[in-house]
C-alpha positions in Angstrom: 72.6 210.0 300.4 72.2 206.4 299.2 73.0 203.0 301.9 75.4 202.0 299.0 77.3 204.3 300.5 77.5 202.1 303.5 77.2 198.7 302.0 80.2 197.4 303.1 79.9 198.1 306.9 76.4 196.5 306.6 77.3 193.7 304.6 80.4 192.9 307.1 77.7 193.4 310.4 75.6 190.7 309.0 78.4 188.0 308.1 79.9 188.8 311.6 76.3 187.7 312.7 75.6 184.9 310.7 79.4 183.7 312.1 78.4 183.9 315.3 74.6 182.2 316.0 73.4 182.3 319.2 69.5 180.5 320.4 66.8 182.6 321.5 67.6 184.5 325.4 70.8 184.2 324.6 71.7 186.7 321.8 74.3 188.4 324.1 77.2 188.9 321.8 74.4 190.0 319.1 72.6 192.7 321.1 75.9 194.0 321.7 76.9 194.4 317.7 73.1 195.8 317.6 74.0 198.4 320.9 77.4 199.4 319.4 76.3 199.9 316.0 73.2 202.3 317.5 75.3 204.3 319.6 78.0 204.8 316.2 75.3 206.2 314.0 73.5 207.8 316.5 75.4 208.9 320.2 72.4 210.3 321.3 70.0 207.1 321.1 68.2 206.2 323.7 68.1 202.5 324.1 65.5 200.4 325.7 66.8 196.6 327.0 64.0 194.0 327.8 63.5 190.5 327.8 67.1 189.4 328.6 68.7 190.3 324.8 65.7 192.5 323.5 66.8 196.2 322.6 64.2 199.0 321.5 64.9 202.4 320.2 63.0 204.9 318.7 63.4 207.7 316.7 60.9 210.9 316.1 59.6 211.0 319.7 55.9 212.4 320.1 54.2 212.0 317.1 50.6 210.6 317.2 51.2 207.6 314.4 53.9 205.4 316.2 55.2 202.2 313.7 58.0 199.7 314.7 60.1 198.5 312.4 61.0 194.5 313.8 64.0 192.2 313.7 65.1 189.2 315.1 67.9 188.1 317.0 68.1 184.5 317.0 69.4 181.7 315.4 67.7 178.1 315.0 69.6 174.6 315.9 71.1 172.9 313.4 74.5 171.5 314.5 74.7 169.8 311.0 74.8 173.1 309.3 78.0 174.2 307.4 78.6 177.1 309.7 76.8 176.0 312.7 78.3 177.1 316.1 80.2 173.5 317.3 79.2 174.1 320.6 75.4 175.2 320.7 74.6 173.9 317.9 73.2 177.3 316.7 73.1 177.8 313.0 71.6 181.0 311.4 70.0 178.9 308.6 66.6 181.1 309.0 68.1 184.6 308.0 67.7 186.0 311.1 71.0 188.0 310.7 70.7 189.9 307.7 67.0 191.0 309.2 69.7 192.9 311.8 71.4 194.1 309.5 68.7 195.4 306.9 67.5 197.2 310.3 70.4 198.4 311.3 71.0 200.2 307.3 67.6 201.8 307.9 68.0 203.0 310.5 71.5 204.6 309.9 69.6 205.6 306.7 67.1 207.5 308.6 69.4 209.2 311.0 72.4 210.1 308.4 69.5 211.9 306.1 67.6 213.0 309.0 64.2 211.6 307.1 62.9 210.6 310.6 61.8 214.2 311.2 60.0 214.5 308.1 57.5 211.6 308.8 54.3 212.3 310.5 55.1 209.2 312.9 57.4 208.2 315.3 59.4 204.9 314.3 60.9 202.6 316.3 63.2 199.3 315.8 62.6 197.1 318.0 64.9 193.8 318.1 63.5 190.9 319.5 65.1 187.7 320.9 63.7 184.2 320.6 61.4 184.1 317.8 62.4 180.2 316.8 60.3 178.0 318.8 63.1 176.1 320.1 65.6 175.1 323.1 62.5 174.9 325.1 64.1 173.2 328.2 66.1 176.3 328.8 63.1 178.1 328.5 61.7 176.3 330.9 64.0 177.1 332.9 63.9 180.7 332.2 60.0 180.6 333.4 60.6 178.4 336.3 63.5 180.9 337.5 60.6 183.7 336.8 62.8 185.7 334.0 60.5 185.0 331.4 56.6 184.3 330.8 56.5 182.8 327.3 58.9 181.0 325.0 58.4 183.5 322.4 60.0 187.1 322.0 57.3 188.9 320.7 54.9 187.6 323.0 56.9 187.9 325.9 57.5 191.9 324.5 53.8 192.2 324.7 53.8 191.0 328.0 56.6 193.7 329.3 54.8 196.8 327.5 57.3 197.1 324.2 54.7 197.0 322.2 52.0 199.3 324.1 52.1 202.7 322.0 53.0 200.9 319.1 50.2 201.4 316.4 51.5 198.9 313.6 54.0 196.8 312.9 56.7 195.6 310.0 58.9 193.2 310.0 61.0 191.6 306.9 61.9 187.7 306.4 64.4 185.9 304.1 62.5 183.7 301.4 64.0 179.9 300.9 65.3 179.2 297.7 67.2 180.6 294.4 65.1 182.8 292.2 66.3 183.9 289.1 65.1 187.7 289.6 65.6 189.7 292.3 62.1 189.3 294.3 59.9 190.5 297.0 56.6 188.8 298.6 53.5 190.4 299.8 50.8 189.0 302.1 52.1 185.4 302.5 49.9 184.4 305.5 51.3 181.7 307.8 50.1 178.8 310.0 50.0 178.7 313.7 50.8 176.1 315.8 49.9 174.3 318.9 52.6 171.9 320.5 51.8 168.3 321.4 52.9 165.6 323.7 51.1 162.2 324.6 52.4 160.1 327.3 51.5 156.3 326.7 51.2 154.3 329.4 51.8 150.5 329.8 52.9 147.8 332.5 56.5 146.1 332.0 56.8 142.4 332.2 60.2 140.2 330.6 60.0 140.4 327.2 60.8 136.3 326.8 59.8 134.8 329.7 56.2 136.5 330.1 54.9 139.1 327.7 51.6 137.4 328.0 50.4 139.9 331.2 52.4 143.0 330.1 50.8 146.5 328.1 53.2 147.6 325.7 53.2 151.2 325.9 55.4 151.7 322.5 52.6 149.3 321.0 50.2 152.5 321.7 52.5 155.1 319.9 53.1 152.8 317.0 48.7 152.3 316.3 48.3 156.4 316.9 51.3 156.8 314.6 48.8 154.3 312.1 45.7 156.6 313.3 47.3 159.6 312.3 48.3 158.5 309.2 45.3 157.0 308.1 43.6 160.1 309.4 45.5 162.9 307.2 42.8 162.1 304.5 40.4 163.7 305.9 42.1 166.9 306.7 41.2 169.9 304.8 43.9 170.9 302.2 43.2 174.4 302.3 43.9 174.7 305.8 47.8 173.8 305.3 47.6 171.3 308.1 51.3 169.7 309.5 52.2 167.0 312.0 55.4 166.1 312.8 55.2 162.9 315.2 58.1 162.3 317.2 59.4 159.5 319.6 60.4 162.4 322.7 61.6 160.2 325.5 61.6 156.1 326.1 63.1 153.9 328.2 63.4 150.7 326.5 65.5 147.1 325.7 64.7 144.3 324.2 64.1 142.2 326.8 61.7 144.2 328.9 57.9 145.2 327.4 58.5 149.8 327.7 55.8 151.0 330.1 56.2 154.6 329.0 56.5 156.6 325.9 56.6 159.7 325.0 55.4 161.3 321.7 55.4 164.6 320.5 54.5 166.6 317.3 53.2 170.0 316.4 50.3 170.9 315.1 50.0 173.6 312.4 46.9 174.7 310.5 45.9 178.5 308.9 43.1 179.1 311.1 42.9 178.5 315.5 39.3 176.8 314.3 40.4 174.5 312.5 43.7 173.9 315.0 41.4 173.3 317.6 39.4 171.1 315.2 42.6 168.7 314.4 43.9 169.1 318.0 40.4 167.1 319.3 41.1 164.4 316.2 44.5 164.0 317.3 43.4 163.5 321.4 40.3 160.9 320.4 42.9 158.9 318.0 45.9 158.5 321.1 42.9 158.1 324.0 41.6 155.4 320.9 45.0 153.4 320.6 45.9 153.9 324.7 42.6 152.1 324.9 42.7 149.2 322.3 45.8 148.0 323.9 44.4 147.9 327.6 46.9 150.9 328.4 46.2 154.7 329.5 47.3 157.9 327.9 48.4 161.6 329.6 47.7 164.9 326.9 49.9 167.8 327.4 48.7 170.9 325.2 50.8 173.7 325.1 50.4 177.1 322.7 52.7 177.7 320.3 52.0 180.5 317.8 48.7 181.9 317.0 48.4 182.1 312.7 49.1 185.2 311.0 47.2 186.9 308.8 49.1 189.9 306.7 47.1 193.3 307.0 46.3 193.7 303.6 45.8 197.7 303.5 49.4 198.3 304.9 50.5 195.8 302.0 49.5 198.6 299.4 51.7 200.9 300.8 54.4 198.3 299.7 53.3 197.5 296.3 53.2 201.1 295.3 57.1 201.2 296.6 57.4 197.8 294.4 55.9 199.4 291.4 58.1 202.6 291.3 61.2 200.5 291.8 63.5 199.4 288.9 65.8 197.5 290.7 63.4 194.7 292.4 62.2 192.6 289.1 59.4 190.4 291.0 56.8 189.9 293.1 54.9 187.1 295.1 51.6 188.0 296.5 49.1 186.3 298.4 50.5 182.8 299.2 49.8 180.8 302.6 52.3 178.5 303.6 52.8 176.2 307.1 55.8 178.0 308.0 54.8 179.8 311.6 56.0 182.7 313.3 55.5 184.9 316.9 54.5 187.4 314.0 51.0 186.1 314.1 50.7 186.5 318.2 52.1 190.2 317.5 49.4 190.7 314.5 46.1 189.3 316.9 47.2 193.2 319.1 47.6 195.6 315.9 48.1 195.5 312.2 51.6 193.8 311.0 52.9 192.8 307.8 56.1 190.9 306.8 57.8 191.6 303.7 60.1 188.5 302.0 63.0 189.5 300.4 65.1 186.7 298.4 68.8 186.4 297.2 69.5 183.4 299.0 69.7 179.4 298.2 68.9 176.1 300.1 66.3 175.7 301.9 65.2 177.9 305.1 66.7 176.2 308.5 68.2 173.7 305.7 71.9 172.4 305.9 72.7 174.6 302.4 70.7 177.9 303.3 72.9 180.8 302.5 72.5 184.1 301.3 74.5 184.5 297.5 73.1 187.9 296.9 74.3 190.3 299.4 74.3 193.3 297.1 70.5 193.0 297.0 70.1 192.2 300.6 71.9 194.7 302.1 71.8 197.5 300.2 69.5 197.2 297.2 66.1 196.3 299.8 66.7 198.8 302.4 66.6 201.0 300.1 63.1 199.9 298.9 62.0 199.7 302.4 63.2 203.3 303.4 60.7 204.1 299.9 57.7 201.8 301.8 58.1 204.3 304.9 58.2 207.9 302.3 54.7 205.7 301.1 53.2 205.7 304.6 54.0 209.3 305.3 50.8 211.1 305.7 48.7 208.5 304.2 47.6 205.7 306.6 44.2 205.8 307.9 43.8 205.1 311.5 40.3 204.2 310.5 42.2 201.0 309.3 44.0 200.0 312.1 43.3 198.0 315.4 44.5 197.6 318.7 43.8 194.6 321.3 45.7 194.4 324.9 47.9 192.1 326.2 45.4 191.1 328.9 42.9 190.2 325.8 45.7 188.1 323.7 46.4 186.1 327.2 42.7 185.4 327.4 42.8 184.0 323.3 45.3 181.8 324.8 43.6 180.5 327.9 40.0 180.0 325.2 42.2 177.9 323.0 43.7 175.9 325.9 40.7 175.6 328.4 38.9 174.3 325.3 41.6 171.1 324.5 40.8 170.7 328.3 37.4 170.3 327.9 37.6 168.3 325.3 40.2 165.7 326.7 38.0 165.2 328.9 34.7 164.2 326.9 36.8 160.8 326.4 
């Protein structure tokens, strides 16, 4: 039996998606199209809820190989967005929604052939909420209320256990922009990220009458926004390095010097060295300008994503699939770009790679991203991906494979932290 079969259903499932984006921990009306759908192809399902709007279910119970198969729920925020939601601002400008819906073909794939029982491993699809780094106040919330650890789905699925007898993991991704053939990408590596805000710190005097005694916070931000730019020179090309520094909060007018600003920016480079490298460049350059202008500076570090670095022996398994297929023309392999992902926290417990699939144009969370080929989305590339699991079947060496806890990923963290600590305080 062939998904064309049920193109239209799955086509349909993602466009109701994609027409109805919803942020991270709050993908209700999604994990319900994901439950219902479940329960339709397969009444017997046994389905796993965690993390608010997380749903896990697995198929082939017992078997000592155990893979997940990963999608994601969310959407990003983009209230400029042609089809953004006009009251959240959601917009599913990053593909999220056909990932769902590529799952959901597989699996129906899987279960309508009854190919499942043939493998020599269990499988199990796992959707996971919050994967944009994003709508952190009500995350914040979230972990002040207790309902949630970390802003990130995957990592906060680590934390509850989803991912304990899980040997390796795949997960697929929509690539930005038009290609003229139909294309997949292999072992495109991706940044991590830490997230950082510097409170500057002045004293407020009248902005006419006597500026003479005053310590113009905004003055600070304005000479580390100089430092930082004269500083991107001597950053290391190779390492993909991004800053985005932003004015967060300020209470200003015109006739009053501002005592306090707030600036924040991410930083993301391919390896957690050199991220913690940049990250000490970053704190000497705002204690520097806080200092020049007689005024003080506060450092809030916070984790974002750790890099991700695609397990290159599970990527032969896909190029083998590639090779046999007629239908997908072209292939991208090993490209690193700045783009980060929850991916790379999931990839530092076990093996993971991420397939890109395109047929899409505009530019990822972009005001013009779309999808324009959903023949090759949603039927054509499941089908190649049900291939990549017949590939795996029997062949993967556990030899090859890894496995770290969750206790040992929350220790990476703390390392990484504790160690912008230290340094902060070398000023």
């Amino acid at each position: 039996m062939l998904l064309s079969t049920n193109y239209e259903q799955i086509r349909k499932l993602g466009e109701t998606i994609y027409a109805n984006p919803e942020l991270g921990y709050k993908e209700e009306r999604t994990k319900q199209i994901v439950n219902d759908f479940l329960k339709e192809c397969n009444p017997d399902c046994t389905i796993e809820s965690f993390s608010t709007t997380g749903l896990r279910t697995t198929l082939g119970e017992g078997k000592d190989l155990h893979i997940a198969f990963i999608a994601e729920l969310d959407a990003v925020y983009a209230p400029t967005h042609f089809r953004a939601d006009p009251n959240t601002g959601a917009a599913h400008n990053c593909g999220h929604y056909t990932q769902v819906a590529i799952a959901l073909a597989l699996y129906r794939q899987l279960v309508e052939t009854k190919a499942y029982e043939q493998l020599d491993y269990t499988i199990s699809f796992i959707f996971v909420p919050a994967e944009e780094y994003l709508d952190l106040a009500f995350r914040d919330e979230l972990i002040d209320k207790g309902v949630i650890t970390h802003y990130g789905g995957k990592p906060e699925a680590m934390k509850l256990g989803v991912f304990d007898d899980i040997d390796l993991s795949i997960c697929v991704h929509a690539i930005g922009g038009e290609f003229a053939k139909r294309t997949i990408e292999i072992d495109c590596d991706l940044a991590g990220f830490l997230y950082k805000r510097y409170t500057f710190k002045g004293k407020s005097t009248h902005a006419g009458f006597d500026p003479f005694s005053s310590v113009n916070a905004y003055n600070m931000s304005t000479l580390f926004h100089t430092a930082l730019s004269l500083g991107r020179q001597q950053l290391d090309e190779k390492e993909k390095v991004r800053l985005n520094p932003i004015v967060m909060e300020s209470d200003m007018s015109t006739n009053v010097i501002p005592n306090r600003i707030k600036v924040g920016t991410d930083l993301r480079t391919l390896s957690t060295a050199y991220m913690q490298s940049v990250a000490k460049r970053l704190d000497a350059a705002a204690q520097g300008s806080a200092m020049a202008l007689q005024g003080e500076v506060e450092i809030d570090t916070q984790m974002g994503y750790l890099p991700f670095q695609q397990d290159r022996y599970l990527s032969t398994f896909v190029k083998s699939a590639y090779e046999e297929n007629e239908k997908i023309e072209a292939i991208m392999e090993d490209n690193s770009i700045s783009a980060a992902g929850d991916i790379g926290d999931l990839s530092y417990m076990m093996p993971c790679i991420q397939i890109g699939y395109s047929g899409f144009t505009g530019t990822i969370h972009g005001d013009d991203f779309i999808d324009i080929d959903p023949e090759y989305i949603y039927d054509i590339f499941p089908q190649f991906l049900f291939d990549v699991l017949h590939k795996m079947n029997g062949k993967i060496d556990r030899s090859k494979l890894y496995k770290r806890s969750y206790k040992e990923y929350v220790q990476l963290i703390q390392s990484i932290l504790e160690q912008r600590e230290d340094h902060e305080g070398e000023a």
